[in-house]
C-alpha positions as CSV (number, residue, x, y, z in Angstrom):
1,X,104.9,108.8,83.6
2,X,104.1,111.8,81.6
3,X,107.4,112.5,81.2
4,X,106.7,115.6,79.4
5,X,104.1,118.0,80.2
6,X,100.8,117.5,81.8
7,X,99.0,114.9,83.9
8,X,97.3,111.9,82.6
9,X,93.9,111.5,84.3
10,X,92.8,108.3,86.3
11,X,90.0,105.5,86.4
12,X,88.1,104.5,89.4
13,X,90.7,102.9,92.1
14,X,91.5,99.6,91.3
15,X,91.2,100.5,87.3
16,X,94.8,100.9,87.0
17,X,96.7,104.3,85.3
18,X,95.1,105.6,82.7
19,X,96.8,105.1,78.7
20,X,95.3,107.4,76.9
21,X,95.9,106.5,73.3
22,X,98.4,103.5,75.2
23,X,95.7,101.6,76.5
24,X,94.2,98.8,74.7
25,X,93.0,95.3,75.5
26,X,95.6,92.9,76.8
27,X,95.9,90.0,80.2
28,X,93.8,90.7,83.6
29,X,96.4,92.3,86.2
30,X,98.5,89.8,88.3
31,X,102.2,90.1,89.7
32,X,104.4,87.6,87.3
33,X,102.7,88.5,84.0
34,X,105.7,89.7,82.3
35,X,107.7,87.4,80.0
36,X,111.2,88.3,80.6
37,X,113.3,85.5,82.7
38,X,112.3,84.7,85.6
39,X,115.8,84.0,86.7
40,X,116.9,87.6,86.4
41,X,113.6,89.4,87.4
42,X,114.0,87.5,91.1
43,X,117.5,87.9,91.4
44,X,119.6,91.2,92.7
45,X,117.9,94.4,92.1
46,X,121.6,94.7,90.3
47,X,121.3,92.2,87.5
48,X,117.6,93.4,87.1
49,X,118.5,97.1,86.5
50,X,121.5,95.5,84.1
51,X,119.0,93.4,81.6
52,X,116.4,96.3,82.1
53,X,118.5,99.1,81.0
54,X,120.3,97.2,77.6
55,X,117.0,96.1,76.8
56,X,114.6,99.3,77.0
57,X,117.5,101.1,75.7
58,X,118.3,98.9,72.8
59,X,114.7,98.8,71.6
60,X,114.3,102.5,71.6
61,X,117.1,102.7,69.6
62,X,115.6,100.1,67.2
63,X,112.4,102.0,67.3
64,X,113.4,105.6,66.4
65,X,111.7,106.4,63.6
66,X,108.5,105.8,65.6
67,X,109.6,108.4,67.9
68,X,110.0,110.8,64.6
69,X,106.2,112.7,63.6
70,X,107.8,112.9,60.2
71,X,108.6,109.5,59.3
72,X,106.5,107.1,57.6
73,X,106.2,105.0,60.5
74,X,105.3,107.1,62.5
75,X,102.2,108.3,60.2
76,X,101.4,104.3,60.5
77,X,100.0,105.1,63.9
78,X,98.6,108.4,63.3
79,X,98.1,109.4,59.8
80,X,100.3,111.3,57.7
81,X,98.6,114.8,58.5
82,X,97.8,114.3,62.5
83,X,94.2,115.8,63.4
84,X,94.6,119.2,65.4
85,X,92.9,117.2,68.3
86,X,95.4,114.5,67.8
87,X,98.3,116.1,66.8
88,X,100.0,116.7,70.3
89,X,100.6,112.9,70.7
90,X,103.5,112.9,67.8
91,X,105.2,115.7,69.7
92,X,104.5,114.0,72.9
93,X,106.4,111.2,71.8
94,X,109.5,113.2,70.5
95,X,109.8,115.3,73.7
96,X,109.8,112.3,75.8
97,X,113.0,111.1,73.4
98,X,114.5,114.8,74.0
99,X,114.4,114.5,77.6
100,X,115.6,111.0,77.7
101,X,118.5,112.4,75.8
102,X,118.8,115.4,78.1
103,X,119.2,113.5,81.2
104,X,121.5,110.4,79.8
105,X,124.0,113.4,78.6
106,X,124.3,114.9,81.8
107,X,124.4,111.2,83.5
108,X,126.9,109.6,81.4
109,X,128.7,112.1,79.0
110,X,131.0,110.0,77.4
111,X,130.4,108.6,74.1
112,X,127.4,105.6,74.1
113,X,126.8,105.6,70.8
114,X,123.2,104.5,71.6
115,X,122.5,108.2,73.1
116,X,124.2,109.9,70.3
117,X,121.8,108.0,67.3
118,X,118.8,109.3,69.5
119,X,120.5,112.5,69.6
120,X,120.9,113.1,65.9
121,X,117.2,112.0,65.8
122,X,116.4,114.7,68.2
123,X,117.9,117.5,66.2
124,X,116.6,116.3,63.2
125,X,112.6,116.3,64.7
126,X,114.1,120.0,66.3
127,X,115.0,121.5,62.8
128,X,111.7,119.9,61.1
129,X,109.4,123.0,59.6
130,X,106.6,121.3,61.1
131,X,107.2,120.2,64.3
132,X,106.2,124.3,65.5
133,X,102.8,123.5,64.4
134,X,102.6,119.6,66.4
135,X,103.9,121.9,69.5
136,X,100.6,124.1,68.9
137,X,98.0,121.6,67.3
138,X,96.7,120.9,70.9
139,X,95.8,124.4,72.5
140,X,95.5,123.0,76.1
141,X,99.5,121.8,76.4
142,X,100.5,124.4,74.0
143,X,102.2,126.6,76.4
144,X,104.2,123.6,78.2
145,X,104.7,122.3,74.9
146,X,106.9,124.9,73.5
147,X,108.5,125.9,76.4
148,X,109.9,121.5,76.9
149,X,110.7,121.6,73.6
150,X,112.7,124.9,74.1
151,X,114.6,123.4,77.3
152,X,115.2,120.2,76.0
153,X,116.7,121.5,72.5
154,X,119.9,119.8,71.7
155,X,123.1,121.7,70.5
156,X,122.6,122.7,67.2
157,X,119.1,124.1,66.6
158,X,119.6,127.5,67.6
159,X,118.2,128.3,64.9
160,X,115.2,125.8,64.4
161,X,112.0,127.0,62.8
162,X,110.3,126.0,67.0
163,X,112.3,129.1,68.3
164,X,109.4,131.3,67.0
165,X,106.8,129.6,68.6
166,X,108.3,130.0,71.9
167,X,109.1,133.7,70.9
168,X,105.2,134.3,71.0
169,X,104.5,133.0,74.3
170,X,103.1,136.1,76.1
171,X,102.8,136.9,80.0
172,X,99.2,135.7,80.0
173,X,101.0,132.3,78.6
174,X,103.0,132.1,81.5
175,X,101.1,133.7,84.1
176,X,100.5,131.8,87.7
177,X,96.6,133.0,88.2
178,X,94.3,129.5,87.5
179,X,97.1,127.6,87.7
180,X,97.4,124.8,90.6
181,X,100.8,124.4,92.6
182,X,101.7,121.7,90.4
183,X,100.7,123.3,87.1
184,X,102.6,126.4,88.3
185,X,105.7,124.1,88.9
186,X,105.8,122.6,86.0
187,X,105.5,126.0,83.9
188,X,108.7,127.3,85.8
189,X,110.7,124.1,85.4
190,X,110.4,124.2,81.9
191,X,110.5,128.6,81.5
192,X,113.7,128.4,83.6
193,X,115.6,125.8,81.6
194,X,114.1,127.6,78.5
195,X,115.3,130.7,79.6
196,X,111.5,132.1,79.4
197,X,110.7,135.2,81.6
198,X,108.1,134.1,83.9
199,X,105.9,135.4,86.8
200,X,105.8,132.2,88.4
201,X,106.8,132.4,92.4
202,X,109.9,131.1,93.8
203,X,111.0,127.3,94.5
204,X,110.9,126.9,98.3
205,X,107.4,128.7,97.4
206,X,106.0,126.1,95.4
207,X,107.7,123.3,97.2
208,X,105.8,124.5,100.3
209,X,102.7,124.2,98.6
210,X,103.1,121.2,96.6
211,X,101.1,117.8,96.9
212,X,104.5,116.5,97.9
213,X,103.7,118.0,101.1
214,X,100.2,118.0,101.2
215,X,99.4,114.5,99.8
216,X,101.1,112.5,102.7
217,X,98.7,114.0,105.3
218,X,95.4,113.5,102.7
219,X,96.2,109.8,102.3
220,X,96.4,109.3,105.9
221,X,93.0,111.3,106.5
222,X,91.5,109.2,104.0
223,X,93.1,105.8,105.2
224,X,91.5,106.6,108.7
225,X,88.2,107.1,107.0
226,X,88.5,103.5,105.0
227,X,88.7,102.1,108.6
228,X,85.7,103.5,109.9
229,X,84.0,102.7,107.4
230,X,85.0,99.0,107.2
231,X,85.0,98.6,111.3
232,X,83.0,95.6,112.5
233,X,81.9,98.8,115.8
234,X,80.4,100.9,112.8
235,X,78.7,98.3,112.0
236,X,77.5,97.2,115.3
237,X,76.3,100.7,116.1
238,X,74.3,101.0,113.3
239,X,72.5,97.7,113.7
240,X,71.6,98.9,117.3
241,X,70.2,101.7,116.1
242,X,68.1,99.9,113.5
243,X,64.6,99.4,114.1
244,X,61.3,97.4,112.7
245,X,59.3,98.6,109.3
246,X,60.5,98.8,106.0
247,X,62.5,101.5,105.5
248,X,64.3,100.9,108.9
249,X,65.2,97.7,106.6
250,X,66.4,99.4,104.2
251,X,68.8,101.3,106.3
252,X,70.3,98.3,107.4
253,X,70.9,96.8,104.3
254,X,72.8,100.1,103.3
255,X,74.6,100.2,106.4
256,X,75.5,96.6,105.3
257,X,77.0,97.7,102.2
258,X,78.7,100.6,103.4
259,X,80.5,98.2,105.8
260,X,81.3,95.6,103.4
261,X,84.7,94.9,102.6
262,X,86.4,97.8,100.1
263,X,88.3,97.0,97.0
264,X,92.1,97.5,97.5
265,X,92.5,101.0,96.6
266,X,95.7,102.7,96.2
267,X,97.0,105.5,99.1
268,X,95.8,108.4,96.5
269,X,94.1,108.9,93.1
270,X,96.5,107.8,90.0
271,X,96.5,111.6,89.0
272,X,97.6,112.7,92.5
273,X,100.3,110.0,92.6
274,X,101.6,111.2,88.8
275,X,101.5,114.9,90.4
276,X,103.7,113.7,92.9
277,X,106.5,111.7,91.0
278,X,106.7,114.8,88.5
279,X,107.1,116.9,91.1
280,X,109.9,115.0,92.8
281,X,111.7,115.2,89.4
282,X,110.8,119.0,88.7
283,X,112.0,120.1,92.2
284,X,114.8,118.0,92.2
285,X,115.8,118.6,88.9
286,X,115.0,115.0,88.1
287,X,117.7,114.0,91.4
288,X,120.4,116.5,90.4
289,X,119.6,118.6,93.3
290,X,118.0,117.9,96.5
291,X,113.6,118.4,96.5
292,X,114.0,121.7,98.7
293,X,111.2,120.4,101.0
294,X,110.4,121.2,104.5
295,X,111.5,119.7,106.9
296,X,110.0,116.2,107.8
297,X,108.2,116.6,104.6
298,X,110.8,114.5,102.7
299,X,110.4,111.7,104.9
300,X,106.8,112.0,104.6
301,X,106.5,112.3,100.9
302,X,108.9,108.4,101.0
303,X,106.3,106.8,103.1
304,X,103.7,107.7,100.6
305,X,105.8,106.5,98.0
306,X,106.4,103.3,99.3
307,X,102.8,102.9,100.2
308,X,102.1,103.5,96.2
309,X,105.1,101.1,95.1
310,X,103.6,98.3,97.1
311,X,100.0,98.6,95.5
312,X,101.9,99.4,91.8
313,X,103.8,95.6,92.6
314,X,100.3,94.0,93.7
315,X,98.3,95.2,90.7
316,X,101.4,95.3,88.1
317,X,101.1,98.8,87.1
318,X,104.5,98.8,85.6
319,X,104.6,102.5,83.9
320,X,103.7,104.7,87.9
321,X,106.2,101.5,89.3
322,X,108.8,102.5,87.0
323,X,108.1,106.7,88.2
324,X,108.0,106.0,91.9
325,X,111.2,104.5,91.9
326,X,112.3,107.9,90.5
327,X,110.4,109.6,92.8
328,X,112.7,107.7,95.6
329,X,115.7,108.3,94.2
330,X,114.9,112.4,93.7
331,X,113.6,112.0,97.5
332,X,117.3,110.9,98.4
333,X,116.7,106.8,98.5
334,X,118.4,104.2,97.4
335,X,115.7,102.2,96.0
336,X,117.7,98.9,95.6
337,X,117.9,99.4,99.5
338,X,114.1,99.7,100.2
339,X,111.6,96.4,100.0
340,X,109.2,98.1,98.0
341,X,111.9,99.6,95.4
342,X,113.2,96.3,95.2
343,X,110.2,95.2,94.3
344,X,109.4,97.2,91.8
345,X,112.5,96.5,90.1
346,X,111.7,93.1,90.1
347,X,108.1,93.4,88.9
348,X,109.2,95.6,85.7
349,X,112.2,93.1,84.9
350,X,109.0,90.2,84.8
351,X,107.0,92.6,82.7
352,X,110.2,93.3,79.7
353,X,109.7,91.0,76.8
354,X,112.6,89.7,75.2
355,X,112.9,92.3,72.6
356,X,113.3,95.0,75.7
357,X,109.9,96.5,75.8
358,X,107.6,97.2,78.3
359,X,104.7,96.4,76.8
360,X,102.2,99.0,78.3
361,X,101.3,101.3,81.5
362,X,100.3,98.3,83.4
363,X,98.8,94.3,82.8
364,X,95.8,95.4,81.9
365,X,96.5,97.3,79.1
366,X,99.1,95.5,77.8
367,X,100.1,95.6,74.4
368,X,99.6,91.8,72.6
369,X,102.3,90.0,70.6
370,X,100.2,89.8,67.9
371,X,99.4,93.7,67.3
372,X,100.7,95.3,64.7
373,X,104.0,96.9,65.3
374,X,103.1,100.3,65.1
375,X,100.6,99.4,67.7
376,X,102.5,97.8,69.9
377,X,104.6,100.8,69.7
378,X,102.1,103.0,70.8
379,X,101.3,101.3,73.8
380,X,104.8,100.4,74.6
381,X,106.8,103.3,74.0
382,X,106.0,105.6,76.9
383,X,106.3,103.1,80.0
384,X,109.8,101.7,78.4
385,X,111.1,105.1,77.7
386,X,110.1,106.1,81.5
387,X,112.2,102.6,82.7
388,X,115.3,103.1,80.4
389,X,115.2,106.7,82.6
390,X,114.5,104.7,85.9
391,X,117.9,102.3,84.9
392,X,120.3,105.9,84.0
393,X,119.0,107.2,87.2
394,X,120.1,104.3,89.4
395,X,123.0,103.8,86.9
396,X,126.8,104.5,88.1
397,X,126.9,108.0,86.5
398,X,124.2,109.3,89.0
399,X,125.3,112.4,91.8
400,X,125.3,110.1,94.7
């Protein structure tokens, strides 16, 4: 999950998530390639969500000052001055620590003082001089930069030098024309908790128009297409029609291929399914509030889901797992009640190492034992962040 704004972009089908600056050589995909016990991953979804949530959360906390752009381990991974065409990736990291914070204070207000060391580290990145110009570095997210750093701000930093970067966010800035649905969503979410004037259209406007409702239907037209294509009567039918000489030939043998069997390929491209777990948690107000769809399209938008969880299980793509589960509990599920969400559960709680990590997006791009630690980090980081959120969510202090 991008937890933070913008959507990461996809391989071919088959090639798992993309990483970005996560991915990174590690063990060929396969359900059971995790290391944690195997004893906890296949029992209850309960005990699974238990060991999942001490452990992500516990190494976060040991790993703060990776989160921080201005510590020196954090300049291990990207250099003391970050290039302008790099630099977002530092603030990436620390907004996704914000909105961890964010939602564990509104889950579970009492006093864990895990939550309140990340919060002090928060503030701290807040008040920095130079975290304005890491919000800015990367002109393409600078807009939804500043405005999720603005809505995820902790209590004291009222006054934080970032406040004037938000102050010059114009009305172009924040304007809906060439923005998709989704990009227009995701502007509002974070203007509105910013308390940004926007132009952006309503809610039940953009939830109307949003893949969550429009994906469902494109993975079924898509689906019927696949069987066509793979039917042993295409095939037939375009035998008969061949006939002698050699480019008749020629046909055949690319009917044959059309008709062969297809890789297993998810219900929808990985940047369609990342559009629709963030916008479950936008709409929803990451499962505060219901998604405001229309009606039947909820029930819609959990078949797909399911549909996605089951390929993310088979092809251990723990990091999308970890967001779909979300996406199910913004859509009103109980995933520890659903086949495919216990699955999942499962399949991430095989995947956490002993020291709590997740060690990447997926299998594929693991992180190795052997890599450096602020390596590991960065591949780890994001996809154990995004299931210590997936653990609070299910947790006891949820809205039911």
């Amino acid at each position: 999950m991008t937890t933070t704004p913008g959507l990461h972009t996809g391989p071919a089908p088959g090639a798992g998530p993309a990483t970005g600056a996560d991915s990174g050589p590690g063990a060929a995909p396969g359900i059971g390639t995790g290391s944690g016990p195997r004893d906890a991953a296949d029992g209850p979804p309960g005990h699974a969500l238990e060991r999942l949530g001490a452990g992500t959360l516990g190494w976060i906390g040991r790993h703060l000052d990776h989160f921080d752009p201005f510590t020196p381990a954090h300049s291990a991974t990207h250099g003391a001055t970050p290039a302008p065409g790099g630099a977002h990736r530092p603030a990436k990291a620390a907004l996704e620590l914000a909105l961890l914070t964010h939602c564990w204070t509104r889950l579970d207000p009492g006093d864990d003082p895990r939550r309140a060391e990340a919060t002090v580290r928060v503030r701290a990145i807040w008040q920095h001089p130079g975290f304005p110009r890491l919000l800015t570095a990367e002109p393409r997210g600078a807009t939804q930069y500043r405005l999720a750093c603005a809505a995820l701000a902790p209590a004291g930093t009222a006054d934080a030098p970032f406040r004037a970067a938000v102050a010059r966010l114009t009305a172009a800035d924040l304007a809906p024309a060439g923005r998709s649905p989704y990009q227009r969503l995701e502007v509002r979410y974070y203007a509105d908790k910013a308390g940004v004037p926007h132009a952006i259209e309503s809610y039940p406007e953009l939830a109307r128009r949003n893949v969550l409702v429009a994906l469902p239907a494109t993975a079924l037209a898509r689906a019927r297409r696949r069987s066509t294509l793979d039917s042993p009567d295409t095939q037939d039918t375009q035998d008969a029609q061949d006939t002698q000489g050699a480019q008749n030939a020629q046909d055949t043998r690319n009917a044959q291929d059309a008709a062969a069997p297809r890789p297993d390929e998810p219900p929808v491209t990985v940047p369609e399914a990342y559009a629709l777990t963030h916008s479950a948690f936008y709409l929803s107000d990451f499962a505060r509030t219901g998604p405001g769809l229309p009606e039947g399209a909820v029930a819609d938008a959990a078949a797909l889901t399911g549909r996605l969880l089951d390929h993310c299980v088979r092809h251990d793509w723990w990091d999308l797992a970890a967001e779909l589960v979300m996406t199910q509990v913004c859509l009103g599920l109980e995933p520890t009640g659903t086949p495919e969400g216990a699955a999942a559960i499962a399949c991430l709680a095989r995947a956490q190492r002993p020291d709590g990590s997740i060690p990447g997006r997926s299998a594929a791009t693991r992180a190795g034992t052997a890599d450096p630690a602020a390596e590991y980090f960065a591949k780890a980081y994001h996809t154990t962040l995004v299931t210590a959120l997936m653990t609070l969510l299910l947790g006891p202090g949820r809205t039911p």
